[in-house]
C-alpha positions in Angstrom: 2.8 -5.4 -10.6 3.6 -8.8 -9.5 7.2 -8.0 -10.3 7.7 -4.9 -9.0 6.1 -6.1 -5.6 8.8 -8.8 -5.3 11.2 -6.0 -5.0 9.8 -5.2 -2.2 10.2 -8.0 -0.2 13.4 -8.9 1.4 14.7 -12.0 2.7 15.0 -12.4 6.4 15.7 -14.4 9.1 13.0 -16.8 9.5 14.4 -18.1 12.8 13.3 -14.3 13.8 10.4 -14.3 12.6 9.2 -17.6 14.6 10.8 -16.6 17.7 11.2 -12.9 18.0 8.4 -12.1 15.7 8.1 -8.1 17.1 12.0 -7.5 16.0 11.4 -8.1 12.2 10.3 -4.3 12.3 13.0 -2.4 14.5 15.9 -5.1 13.9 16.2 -6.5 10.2 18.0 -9.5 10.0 18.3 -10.0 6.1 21.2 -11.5 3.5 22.2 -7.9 2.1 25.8 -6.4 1.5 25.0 -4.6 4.8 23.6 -5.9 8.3 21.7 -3.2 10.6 23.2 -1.9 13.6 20.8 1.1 14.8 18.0 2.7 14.7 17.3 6.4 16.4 14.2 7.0 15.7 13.3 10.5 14.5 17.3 10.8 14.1 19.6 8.3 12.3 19.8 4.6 10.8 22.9 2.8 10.4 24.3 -0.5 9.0 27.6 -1.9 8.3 29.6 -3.7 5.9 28.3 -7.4 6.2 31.9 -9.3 6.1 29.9 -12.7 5.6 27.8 -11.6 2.6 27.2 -14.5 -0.1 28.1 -11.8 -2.8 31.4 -11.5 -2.0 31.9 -15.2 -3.6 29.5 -15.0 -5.9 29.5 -14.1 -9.7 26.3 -13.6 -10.6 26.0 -10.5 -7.4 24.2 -7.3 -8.1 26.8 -4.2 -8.8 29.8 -4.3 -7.3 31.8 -7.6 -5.8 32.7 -5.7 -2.4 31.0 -2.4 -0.9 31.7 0.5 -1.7 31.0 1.5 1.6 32.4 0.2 5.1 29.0 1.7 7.1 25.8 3.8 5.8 24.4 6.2 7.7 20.8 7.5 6.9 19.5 11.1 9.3 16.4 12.1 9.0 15.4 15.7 8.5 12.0 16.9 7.2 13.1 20.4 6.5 14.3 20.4 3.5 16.8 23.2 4.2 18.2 21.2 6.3 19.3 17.9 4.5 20.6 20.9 2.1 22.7 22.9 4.3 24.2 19.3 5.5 25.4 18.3 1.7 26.6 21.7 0.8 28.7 21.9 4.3 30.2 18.4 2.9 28.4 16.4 6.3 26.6 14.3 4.0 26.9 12.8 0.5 23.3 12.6 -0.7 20.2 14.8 -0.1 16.7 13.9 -1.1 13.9 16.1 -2.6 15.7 19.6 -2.6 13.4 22.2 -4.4 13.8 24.1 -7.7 15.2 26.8 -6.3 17.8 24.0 -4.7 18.9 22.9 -7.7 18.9 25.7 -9.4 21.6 27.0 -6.7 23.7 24.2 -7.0 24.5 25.4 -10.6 26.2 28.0 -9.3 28.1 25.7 -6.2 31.4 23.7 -6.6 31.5 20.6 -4.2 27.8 19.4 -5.0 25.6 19.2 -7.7 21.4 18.6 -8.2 20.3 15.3 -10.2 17.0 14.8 -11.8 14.9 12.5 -13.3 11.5 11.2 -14.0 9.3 8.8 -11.0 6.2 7.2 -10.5 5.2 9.6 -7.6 2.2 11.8 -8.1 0.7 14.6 -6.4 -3.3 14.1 -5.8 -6.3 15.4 -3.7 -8.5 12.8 -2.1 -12.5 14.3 -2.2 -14.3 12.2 -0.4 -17.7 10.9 -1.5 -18.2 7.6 1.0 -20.6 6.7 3.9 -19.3 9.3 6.7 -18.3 12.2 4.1 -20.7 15.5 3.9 -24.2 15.1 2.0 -23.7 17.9 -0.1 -20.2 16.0 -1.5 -22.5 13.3 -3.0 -23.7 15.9 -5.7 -21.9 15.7 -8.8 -22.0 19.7 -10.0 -20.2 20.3 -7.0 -17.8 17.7 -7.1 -17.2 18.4 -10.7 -17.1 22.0 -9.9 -14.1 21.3 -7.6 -12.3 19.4 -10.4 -12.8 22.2 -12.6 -12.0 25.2 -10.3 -7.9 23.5 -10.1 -5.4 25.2 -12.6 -3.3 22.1 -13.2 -0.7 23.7 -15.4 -0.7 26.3 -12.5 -0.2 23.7 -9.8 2.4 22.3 -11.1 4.6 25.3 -12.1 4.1 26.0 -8.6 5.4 22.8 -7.3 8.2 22.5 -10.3 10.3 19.4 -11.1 6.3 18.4 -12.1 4.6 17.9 -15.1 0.4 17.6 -15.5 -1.0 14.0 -15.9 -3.6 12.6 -18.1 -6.3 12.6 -16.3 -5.6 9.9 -14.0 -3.4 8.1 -11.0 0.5 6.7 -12.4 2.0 6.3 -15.6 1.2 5.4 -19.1 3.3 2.2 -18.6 1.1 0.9 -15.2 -1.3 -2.1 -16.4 -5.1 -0.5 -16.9 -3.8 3.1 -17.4 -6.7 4.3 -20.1 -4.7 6.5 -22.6 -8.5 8.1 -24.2 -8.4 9.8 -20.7 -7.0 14.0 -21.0 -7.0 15.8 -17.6 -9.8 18.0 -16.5 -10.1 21.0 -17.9 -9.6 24.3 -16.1 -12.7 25.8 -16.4 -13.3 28.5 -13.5 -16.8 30.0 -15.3 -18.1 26.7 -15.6 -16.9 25.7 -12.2 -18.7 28.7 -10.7 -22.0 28.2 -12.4 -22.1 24.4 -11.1 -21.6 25.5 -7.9 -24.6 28.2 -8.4 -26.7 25.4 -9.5 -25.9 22.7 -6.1 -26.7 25.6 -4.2 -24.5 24.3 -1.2 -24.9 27.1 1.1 -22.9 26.7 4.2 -20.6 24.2 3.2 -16.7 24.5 4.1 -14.8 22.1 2.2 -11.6 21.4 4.9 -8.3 21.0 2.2 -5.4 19.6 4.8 -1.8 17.2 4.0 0.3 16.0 6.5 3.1 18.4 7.7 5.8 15.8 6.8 4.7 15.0 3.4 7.4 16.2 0.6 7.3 18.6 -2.5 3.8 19.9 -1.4 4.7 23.4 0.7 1.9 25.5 -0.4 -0.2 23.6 -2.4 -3.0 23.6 -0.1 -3.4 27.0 -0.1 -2.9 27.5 -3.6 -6.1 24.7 -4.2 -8.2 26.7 -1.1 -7.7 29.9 -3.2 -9.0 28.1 -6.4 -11.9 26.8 -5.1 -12.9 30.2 -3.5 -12.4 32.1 -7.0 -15.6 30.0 -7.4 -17.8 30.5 -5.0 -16.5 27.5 -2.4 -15.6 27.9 0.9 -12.3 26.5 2.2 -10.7 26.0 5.5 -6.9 24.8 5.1 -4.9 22.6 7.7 -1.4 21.3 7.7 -1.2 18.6 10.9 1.6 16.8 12.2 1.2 12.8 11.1 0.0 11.7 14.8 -3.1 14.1 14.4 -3.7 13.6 10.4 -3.9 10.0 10.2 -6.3 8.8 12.5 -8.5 11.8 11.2 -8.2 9.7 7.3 -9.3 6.7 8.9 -12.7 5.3 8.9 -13.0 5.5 12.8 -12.0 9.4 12.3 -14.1 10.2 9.8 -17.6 8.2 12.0 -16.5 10.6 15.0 -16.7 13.7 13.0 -18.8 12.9 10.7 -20.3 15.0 8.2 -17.3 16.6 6.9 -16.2 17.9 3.4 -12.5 17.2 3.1 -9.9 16.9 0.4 -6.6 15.4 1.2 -3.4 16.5 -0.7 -1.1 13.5 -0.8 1.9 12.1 -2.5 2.3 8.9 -3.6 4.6 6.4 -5.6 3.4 3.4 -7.7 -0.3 3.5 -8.6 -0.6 -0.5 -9.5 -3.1 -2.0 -7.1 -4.4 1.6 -6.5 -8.3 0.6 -7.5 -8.5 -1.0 -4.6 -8.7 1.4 -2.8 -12.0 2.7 -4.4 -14.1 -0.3 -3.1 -16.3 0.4 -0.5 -14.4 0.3 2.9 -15.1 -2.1 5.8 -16.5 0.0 8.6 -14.7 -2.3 11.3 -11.4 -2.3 9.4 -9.1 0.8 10.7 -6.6 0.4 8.1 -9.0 1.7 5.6 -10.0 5.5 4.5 -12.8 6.7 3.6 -12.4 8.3 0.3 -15.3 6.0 -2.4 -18.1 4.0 -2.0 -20.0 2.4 -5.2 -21.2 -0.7 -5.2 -21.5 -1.0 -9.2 -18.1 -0.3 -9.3 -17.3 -2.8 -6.6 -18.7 -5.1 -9.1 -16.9 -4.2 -12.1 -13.3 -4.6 -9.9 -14.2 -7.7 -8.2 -14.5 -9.1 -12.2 -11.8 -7.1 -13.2 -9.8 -9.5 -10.5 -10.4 -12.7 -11.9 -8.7 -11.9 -15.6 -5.2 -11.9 -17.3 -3.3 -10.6 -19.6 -4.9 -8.2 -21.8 -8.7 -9.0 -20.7 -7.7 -7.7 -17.1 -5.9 -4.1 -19.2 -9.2 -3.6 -20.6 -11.4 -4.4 -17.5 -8.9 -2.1 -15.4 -9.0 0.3 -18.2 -12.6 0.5 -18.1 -13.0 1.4 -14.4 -10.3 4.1 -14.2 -13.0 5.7 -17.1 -15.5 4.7 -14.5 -13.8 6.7 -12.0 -13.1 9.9 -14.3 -16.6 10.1 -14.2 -17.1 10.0 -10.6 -14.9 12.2 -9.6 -13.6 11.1 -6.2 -9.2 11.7 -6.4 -7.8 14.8 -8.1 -4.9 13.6 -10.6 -2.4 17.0 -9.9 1.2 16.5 -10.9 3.4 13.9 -11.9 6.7 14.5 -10.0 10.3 14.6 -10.9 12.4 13.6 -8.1 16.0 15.1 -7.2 18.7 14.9 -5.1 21.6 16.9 -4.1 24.8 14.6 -4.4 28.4 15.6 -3.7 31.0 15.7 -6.3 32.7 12.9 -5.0 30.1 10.7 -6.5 28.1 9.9 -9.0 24.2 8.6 -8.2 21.8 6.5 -10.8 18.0 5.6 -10.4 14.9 4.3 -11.7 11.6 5.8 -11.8 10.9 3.9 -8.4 13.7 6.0 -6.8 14.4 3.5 -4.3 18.1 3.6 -2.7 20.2 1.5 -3.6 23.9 1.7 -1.9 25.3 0.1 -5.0 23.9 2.4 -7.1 26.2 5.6 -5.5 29.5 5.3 -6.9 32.8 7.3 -6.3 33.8 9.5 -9.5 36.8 8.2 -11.0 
């Protein structure tokens, strides 16, 4: 974890940083093969070729001596058609998160092609069991019988480019991943007769995601007609980000409160995720409202103190914890793929971050 979260943090200008603090956000100043020039928001980023990089004299630089590239320009479209139509009309080079269908298309197309592979991203629903979430969600029939209503192999055929986990959040190579763990079964009959048993009469269980959030197009209907083959009402929402995320948010959740909610999410890199299961601070409004147990708060803040393989099997131990408690829906592990011009050729990790050194014209 520790490694991974050093590539995340770049090197900038401290002299920024002490004296223009506000700028480190909307003008990087960092020591990269590029420097930053603007920033549209809603529209485009650009940077150009940084002429005083340390990598041009250097031996020991990451990929290439000298850029490939004299300027990068990144546009930002949230319609997927249109990143699409931009690479096959030859306006742009790369494309991110085109859909099955996409690639299958670009089979058939000379000029671009689609390429795939494995990530860490993963496709989950948030059910809420904390402080300001709807009394009838702190019975477990009915949050089992949620779990259990979900076709999993369904959802992710659906979704394609997506496979079904085991059970839990990430990867089998993520420290504290519990491999005795199988996903929840699809069990509609035994779904229905929990439900019967809570006897939650009146109780609309709100499923909404974010209109800019990728790969999930119809999911949430596809979950609200799940859960009403078993007997639980449904209401489904798709809001734009400036109406969704203050609703997530423990001050969102107090002014509405009680509410029965499930959030469909995607999200890369589950390391550090348990975290996010500890009973939130009322007063802090970076934090949702998603899981509040203070046994488990326990277990974690013990888990914390270890190394090595003692924290793996104290982090192994509360994801089975969790499994039990049912408060996030493990959906899909996601493939990621991109639609990338013939002229080049485009390799990744599993982290899919961008990397200009890592797009490369064919020879």
């Amino acid at each position: 974890m520790l490694e991974f979260r050093l590539t995340l943090t770049g090197i900038s200008s401290a002299k920024q940083i002490d004296e223009r603090p506000a700028e480190h956000f909307s003008h990087p100043i960092g020591t990269g093969p590029y420097f930053f020039d603007e920033w549209v928001r809603g529209q485009y980023w650009t940077a150009n070729v940084n002429p005083d990089w340390w990598g041009l004299a250097a031996e020991n630089a990451y990929g290439e001596a000298k850029p490939q590239f004299e300027s990068l320009r990144f546009i930002f479209h949230p319609e997927g058609s249109a990143r699409n139509a931009m690479v096959r009309a030859g306006e742009a080079h790369l494309a991110t998160n085109p859909s099955p269908e996409d690639c299958l298309a670009a089979e058939n197309n000379d000029g671009y092609t689609c390429v795939t592979g494995p990530s860490d991203a993963y496709l989950y629903g948030r059910l809420d069991q904390s402080m300001h979430a709807h009394p009838a969600l702190q019975d477990m029939r009915l949050r089992r019988a949620i779990f259990h209503a979900l076709d999993y192999e369904g959802i992710a055929d659906l979704i394609g480019l997506a496979s079904v986990p085991q059970g839990q959040l990430g990867t089998p190579d993520m420290l504290g991943f519990n491999e005795d763990l199988s996903q929840y079964e699809y069990n509609p009959d035994l779904a229905l007769r929990l439900v019967e048993e809570a006897r939650a009469d009146g109780l609309v269980v709100e499923v909404v995601r974010r209109s800019s959030t990728p790969r999930v197009g119809s999911m949430t209907e596809a979950i609200g007609f799940f859960l009403d083959q078993v007997g639980i009402k449904t209401e489904i929402n798709v809001q734009l980000p400036d109406v969704f995320n203050p609703r997530v948010r423990i001050k969102g959740y107090a002014e509405e409160a009680p509410r029965a909610m499930m959030q469909v999410h995607v999200k890369q890199n589950a390391s550090g995720e348990l975290g996010n299961y500890a009973c939130p601070n009322i007063d802090d409004p970076s934090r949702s409202s998603v899981h509040c147990n203070p046994e488990f708060d326990i277990k974690l803040a013990t888990a914390l103190t270890l190394s090595g393989n003692e924290r793996d099997a104290a982090l192994k131990e509360l994801v089975g914890f969790l499994y039990e408690q049912y408060p996030i829906i493990p959906m899909a592990l996601l493939d990621k793929g991109y639609l990338i011009s013939d002229q080049y050729t485009y390799t990744f990790g599993v982290d899919h971050r961008f990397l200009a050194v890592n797009v490369t014209p064919k020879q």
